[in-house]
C-alpha positions in Angstrom: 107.6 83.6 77.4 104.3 85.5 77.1 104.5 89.1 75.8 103.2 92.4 78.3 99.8 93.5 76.2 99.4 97.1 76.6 95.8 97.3 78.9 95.2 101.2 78.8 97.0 104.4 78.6 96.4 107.7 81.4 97.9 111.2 80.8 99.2 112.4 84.3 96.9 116.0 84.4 99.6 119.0 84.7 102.3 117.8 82.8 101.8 115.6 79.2 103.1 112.4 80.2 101.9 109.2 79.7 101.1 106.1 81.7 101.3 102.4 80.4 99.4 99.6 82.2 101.2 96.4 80.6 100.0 93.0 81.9 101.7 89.5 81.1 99.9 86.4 82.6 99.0 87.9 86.4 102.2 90.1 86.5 101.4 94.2 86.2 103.6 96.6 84.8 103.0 100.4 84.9 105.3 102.4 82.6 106.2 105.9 81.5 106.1 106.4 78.0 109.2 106.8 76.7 111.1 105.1 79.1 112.5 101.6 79.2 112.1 101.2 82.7 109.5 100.5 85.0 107.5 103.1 87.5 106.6 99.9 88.8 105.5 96.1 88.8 103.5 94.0 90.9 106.2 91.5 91.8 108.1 94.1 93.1 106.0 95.6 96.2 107.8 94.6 99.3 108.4 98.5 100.4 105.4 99.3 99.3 104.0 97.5 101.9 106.4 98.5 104.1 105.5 101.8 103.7 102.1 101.5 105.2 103.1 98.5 108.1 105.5 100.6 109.9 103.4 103.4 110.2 100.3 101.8 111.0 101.7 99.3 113.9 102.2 102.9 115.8 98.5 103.8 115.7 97.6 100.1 117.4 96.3 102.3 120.3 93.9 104.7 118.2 90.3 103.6 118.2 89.4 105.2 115.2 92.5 106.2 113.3 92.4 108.1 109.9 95.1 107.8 107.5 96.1 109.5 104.1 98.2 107.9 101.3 99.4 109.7 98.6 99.6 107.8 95.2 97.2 104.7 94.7 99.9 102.8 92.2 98.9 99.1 92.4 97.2 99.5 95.9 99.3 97.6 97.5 99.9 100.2 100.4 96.2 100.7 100.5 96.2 97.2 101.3 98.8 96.6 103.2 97.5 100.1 105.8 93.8 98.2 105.7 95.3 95.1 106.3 97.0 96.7 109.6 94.6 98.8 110.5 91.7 97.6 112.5 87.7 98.3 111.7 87.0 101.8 112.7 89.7 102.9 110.7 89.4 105.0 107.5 92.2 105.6 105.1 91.7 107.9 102.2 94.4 107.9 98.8 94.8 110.6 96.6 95.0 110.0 93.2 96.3 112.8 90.7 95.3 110.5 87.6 91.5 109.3 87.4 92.4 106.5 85.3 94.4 104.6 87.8 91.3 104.5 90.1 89.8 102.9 86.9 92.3 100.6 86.9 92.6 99.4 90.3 88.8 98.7 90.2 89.4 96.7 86.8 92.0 93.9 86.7 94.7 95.3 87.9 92.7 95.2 91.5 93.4 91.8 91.5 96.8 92.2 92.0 96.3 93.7 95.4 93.2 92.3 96.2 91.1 94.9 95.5 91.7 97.2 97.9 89.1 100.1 96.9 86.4 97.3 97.5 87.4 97.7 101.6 84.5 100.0 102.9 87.3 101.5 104.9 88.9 103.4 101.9 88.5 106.6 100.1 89.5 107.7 97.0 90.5 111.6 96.6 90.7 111.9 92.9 93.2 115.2 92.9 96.6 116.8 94.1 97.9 115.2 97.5 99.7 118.4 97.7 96.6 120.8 97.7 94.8 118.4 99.8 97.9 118.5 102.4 97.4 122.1 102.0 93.6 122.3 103.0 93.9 119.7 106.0 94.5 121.1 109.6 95.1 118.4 112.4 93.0 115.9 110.3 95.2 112.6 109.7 97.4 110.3 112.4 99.4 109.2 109.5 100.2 110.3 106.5 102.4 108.2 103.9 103.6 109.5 101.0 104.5 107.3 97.6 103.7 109.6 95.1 106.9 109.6 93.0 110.5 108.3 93.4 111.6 110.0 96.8 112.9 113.6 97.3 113.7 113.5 93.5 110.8 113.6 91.5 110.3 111.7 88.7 106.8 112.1 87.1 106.1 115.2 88.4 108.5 118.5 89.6 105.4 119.8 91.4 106.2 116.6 94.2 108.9 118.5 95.3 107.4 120.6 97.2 106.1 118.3 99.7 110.0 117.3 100.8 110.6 120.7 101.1 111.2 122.5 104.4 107.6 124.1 103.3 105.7 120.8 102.4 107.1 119.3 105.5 105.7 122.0 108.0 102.5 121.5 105.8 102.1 117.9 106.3 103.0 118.2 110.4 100.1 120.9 110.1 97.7 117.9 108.7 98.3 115.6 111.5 97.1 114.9 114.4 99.0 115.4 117.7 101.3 112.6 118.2 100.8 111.7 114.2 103.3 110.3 112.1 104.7 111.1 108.2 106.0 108.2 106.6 108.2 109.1 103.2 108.4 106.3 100.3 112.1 106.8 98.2 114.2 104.2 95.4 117.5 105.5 97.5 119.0 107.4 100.3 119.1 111.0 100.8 120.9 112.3 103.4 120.1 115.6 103.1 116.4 114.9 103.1 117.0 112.9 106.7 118.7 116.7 107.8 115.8 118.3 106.7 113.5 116.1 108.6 115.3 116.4 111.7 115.5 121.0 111.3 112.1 120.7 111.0 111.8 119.5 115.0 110.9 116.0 113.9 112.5 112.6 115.5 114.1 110.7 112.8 114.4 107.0 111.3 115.6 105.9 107.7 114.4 102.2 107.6 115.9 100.3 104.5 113.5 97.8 103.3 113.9 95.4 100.6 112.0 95.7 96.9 110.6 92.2 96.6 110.8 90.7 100.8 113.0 90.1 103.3 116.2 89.9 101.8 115.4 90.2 97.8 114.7 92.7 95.4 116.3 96.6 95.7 116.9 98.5 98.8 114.5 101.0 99.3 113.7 103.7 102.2 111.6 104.6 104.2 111.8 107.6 106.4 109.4 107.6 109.8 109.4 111.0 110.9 107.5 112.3 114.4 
């Protein structure tokens, strides 16, 4: 079996750690250093796509929607959102680390299709957080994949946006009758309750890692 070669390396700005983009044949790997597991892999990106079809088939009735993704990864919720999405659409991504908008621009783009070549996407090359901060009734979705659910992994500083805090600031960013979709590895009940205090109608889909019916069960939470 063919070995992952090691394609470029990204400091994640704020905090030290590394990122490891490891390709084998077609299959992409993106790794902490330091860590034996994966952050992710592009065989694995079935709630990924999830993430962005459930929340985009409720905006079938906006002409012009405008969505914001937090975390690029592999792209493959940037693609899946375009895929849903129809042409007046615009969906921007912020992207704490420059070097994986390199990337997805390079080979790993391929894996996705090469998303960032729509003429429908943005890149925001900064904090989701702060930019969740600055935006006042500006998105009708927002989706959030920027680390591994209400517990952060690569960053403490994503807590704040499951907070009680970070939620009233996202509901501030959308639009009336907009919609916050939440991207975890698990459950978290207590991240459901909080959800709900914050006047917001609640569903915890469990999707599947790989499709249908294979791979890890992940969540999504659809909050309105």
């Amino acid at each position: 079996m063919a070995r992952f070669e090691l394609l470029g390396i990204a400091t994640i700005p704020g905090k030290g750690t590394q990122l490891r983009l490891l390709q084998r044949n077609d299959e992409f790997s993106i790794k902490i250093a330091g860590t034996t597991g994966e952050l992710m892999n592009s065989r694995l990106h079935g709630s990924e796509d999830a993430l962005a079809t459930l929340a985009c088939e409720r905006l079938a009735d906006h002409p012009a929607p405008r969505v914001l993704i937090g975390g690029l990864g592999m792209g493959f919720t940037l693609a899946a959102a375009l895929q849903s999405l129809g042409d007046n659409a615009e969906v921007t991504v912020a992207e704490l680390v420059p070097e994986v908008e390199a990337w997805n621009r390079g080979h790993l783009g391929s894996a996705a299709g090469y998303p960032l070549h729509d003429p429908r996407a943005r890149v925001h090359v900064g904090d989701v957080v702060q930019l969740i901060r600055d935006s006042v009734s500006a998105f009708d979705a927002i989706l959030l994949d920027i680390d591994n659910g209400p517990e952060g992994l690569t960053r403490k500083e994503n807590d704040w946006l499951y907070t009680t805090a970070g939620i009233e600031a996202a509901q501030a960013a959308l639009r009336p009758d907009g919609i916050l979709a939440y991207w975890s590895a698990g459950q978290d009940p207590a991240f459901t309750e909080r959800l709900k205090r914050a006047g917001l109608s609640v569903d915890p889909v469990t999707v599947r890692a790989h499709r249908p019916g294979k791979g890890a069960r992940h969540v999504i939470w659809l909050a309105w």
